[in-house]
C-alpha positions in Angstrom: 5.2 5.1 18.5 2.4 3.8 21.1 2.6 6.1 23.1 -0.5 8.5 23.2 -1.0 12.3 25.3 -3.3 12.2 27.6 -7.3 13.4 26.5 -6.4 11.8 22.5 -9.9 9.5 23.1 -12.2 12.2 22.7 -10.3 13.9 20.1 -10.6 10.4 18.1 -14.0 9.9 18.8 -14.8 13.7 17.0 -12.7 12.3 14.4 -14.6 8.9 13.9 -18.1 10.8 14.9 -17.1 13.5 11.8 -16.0 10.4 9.4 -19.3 8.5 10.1 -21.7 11.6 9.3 -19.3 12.1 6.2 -20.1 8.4 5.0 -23.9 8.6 5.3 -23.6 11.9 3.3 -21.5 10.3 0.5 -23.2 6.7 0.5 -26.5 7.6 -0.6 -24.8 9.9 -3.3 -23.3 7.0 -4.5 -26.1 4.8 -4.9 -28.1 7.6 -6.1 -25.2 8.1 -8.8 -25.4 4.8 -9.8 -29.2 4.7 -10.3 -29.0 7.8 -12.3 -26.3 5.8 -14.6 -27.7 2.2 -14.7 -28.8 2.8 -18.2 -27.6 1.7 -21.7 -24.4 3.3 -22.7 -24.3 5.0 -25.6 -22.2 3.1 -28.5 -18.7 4.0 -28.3 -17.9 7.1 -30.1 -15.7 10.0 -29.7 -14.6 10.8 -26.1 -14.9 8.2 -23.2 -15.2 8.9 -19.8 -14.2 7.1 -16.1 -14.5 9.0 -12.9 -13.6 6.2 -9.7 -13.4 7.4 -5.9 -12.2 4.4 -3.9 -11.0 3.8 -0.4 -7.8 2.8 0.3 -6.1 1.2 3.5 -2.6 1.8 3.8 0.1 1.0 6.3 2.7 3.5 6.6 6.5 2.9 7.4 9.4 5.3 6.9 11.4 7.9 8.1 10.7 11.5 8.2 13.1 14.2 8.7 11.5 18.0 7.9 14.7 19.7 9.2 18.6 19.0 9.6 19.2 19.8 13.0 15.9 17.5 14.0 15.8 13.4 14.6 14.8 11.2 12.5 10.8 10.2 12.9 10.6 6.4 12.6 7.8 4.7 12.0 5.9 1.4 10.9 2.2 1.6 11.3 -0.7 -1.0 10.3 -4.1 1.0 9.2 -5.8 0.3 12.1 -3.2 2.5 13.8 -3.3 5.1 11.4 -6.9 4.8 11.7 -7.3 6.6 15.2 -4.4 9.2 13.9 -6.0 9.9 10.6 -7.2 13.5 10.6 -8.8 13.4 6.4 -8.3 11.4 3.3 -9.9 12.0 0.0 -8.9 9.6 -3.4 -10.1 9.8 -6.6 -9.1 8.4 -10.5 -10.2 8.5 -13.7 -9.7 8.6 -17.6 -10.2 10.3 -20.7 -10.4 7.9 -23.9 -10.7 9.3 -27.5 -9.8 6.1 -30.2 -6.7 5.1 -29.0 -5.9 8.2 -26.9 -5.9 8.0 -23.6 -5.5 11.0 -20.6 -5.0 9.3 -16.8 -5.3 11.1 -13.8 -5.2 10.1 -10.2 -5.8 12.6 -7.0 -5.2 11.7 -3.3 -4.7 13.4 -0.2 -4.5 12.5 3.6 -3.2 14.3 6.5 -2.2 12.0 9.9 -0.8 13.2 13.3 1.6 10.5 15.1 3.4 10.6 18.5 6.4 9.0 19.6 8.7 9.0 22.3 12.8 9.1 22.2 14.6 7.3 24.9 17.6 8.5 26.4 20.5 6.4 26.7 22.0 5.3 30.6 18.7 7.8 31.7 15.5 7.1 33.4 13.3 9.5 31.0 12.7 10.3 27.3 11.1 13.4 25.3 7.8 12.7 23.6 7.6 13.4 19.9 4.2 14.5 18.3 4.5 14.5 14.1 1.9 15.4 11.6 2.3 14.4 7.5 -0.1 16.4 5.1 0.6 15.1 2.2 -1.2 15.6 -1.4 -0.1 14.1 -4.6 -2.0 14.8 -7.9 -0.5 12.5 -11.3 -1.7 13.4 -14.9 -0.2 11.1 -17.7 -1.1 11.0 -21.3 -0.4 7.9 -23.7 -1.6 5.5 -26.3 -3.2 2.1 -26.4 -0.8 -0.3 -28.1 -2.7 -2.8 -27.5 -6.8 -2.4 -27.8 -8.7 -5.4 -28.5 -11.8 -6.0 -26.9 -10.9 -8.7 -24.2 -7.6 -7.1 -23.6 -5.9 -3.6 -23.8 -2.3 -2.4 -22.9 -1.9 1.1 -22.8 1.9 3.4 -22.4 1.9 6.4 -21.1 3.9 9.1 -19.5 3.6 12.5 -17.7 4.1 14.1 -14.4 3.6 13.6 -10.9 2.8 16.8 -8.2 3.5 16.2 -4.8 3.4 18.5 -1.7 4.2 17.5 1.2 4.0 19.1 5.0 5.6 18.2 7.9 5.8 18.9 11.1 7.7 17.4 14.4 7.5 19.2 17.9 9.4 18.0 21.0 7.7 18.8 23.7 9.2 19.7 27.1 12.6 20.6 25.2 11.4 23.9 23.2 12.6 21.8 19.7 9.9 22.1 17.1 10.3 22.8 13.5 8.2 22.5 9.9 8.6 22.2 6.9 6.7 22.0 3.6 7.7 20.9 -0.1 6.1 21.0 -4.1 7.9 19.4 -6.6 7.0 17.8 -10.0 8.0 14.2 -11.1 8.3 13.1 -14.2 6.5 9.3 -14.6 6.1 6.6 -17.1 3.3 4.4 -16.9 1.7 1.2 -18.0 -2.1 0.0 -17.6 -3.4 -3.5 -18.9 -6.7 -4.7 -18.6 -8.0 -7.8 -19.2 -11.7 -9.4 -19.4 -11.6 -13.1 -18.5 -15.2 -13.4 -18.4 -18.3 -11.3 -19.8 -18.9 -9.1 -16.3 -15.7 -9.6 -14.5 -11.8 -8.3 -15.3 -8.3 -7.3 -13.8 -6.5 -4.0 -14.3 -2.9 -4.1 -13.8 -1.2 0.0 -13.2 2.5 0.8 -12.5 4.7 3.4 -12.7 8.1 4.8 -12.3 9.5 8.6 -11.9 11.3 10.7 -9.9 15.1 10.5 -11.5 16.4 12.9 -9.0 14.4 15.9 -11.1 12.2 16.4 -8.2 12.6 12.9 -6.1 15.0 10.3 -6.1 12.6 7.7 -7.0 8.8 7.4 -6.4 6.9 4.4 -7.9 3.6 2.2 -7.5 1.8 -0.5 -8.6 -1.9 -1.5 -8.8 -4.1 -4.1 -8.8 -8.2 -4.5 -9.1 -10.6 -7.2 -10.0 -13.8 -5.4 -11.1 -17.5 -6.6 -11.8 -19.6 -5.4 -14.4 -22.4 -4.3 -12.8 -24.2 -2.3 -16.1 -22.4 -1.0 -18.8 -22.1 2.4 -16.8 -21.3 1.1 -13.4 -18.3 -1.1 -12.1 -16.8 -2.3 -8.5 -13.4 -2.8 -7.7 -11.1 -4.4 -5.0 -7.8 -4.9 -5.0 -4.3 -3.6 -3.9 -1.7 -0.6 -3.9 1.9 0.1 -3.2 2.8 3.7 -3.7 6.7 4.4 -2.4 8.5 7.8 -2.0 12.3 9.0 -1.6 13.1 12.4 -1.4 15.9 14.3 -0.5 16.5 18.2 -1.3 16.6 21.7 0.8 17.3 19.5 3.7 13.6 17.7 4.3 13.8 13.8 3.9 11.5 11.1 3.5 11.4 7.9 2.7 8.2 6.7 3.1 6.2 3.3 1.8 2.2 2.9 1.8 1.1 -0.5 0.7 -2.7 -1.6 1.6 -6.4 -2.8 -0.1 -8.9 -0.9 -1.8 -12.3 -0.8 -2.6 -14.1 1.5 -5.2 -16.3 2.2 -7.4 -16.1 3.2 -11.4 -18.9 5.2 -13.2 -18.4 5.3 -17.3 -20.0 8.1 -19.5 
């Protein structure tokens, strides 16, 4: 999937033009945010609150297939590629604490267009195929921390996972072009651990698991983040994510895997 139809460079450079003025909106918010919050926190009682947008990099590699009578869409894509073909992204996480109580929720969304071109066999020519992914996926979990001590907490929960997912695939000069969008519901169970090695630094540890053929066959992830303390109201992370996804029904399939860093940011109240 190199190749790339002809007058793509100035639709990228909108693109990368339209990202840069979003990120010199949404970078003095943040620091404005975190003035507003770099101020004692208030001791510990009743309900908790964590709101964290991050970045995050992914690759991308998987198959896509929106219709039966369409090809296959194969692909394996580093982030720089999926860079120039990334048409919006938005993530978000956070959590609800009351005691031991604890309500997780994590939003993202992205939308990328991709090209490729199919060979013929014994034939001097091939068909170009252009492919866009919207896809949104929205998880809400509910548990209890099992473990809660100051340095170190564990917590189990389980809930639900929404995913919709549009895609597209046209190929051009044949007349063939075909979408197909999808919501379904996931169930999920989840563990989170965090650990504080050191008075302003720690490591959070997320997975989970769902799927089970109720809506997917299987969709998992896993997460990890080393964080610094920067008040008792604000917190940076970096670290690493894995999200995977098969599905299979009403004759759309995708089996897609998104692995890459991330950076964000945490503000407590």
């Amino acid at each position: 999937m190199v190749d790339r139809s002809e007058g793509s460079t100035p639709i990228v450079s909108r693109r990368i033009a339209r990202g840069a003025r979003f990120l010199a909106v949404l970078l003095p918010a943040l620091l404005v945010a975190a003035q507003l919050l770099a101020r004692p926190a208030h001791a510990e009682d009743g309900w908790r609150f964590q709101v964290t947008p991050y970045a995050w990099a992914p690759s991308l590699s998987g198959n896509i297939k929106p219709r039966p009578f369409l090809p296959t869409a194969s692909f394996d894509r580093p982030f720089s590629d999926i860079l120039e073909n990334l048409d919006g992204a938005f993530f978000v996480s956070g959590t609800a604490r009351y005691d031991r109580f604890v309500i997780f929720g994590d939003f993202t969304w992205s939308a990328v267009t991709e090209q490729d071109r199919i060979a013929l066999p014994f034939a001097p020519f091939g068909f170009d195929v252009h492919g866009q992914v919207r896809q949104l996926s929205a998880t809400l979990a509910g548990g209890y921390s099992v473990v809660a001590r100051p340095e170190f907490t564990l917590d189990l929960l389980a809930g639900a996972r929404l995913w919709h997912i549009d895609a597209s695939v046209n190929i051009r000069g044949t007349g063939l072009a075909a979408s197909k969008s999808d919501t379904w519901l996931d169930p999920v169970l989840a563990a989170r651990a965090r650990w504080q090695f050191a008075p302003d630094w720690s490591v959070i540890a997320y997975t989970d698991v769902g799927g089970f053929g109720a809506g997917s066959n299987l969709t998992w992830q896993a997460v990890g983040t080393l964080n610094y303390r920067v008040n008792d109201r604000v917190f940076l992370s970096a670290g690493y994510r894995h999200m995977a996804l098969d599905y299979d029904r009403g004759g759309m399939k995708l089996d897609i895997d998104m692995s890459g860093p991330l950076i964000g940011a945490t503000f407590r109240f």
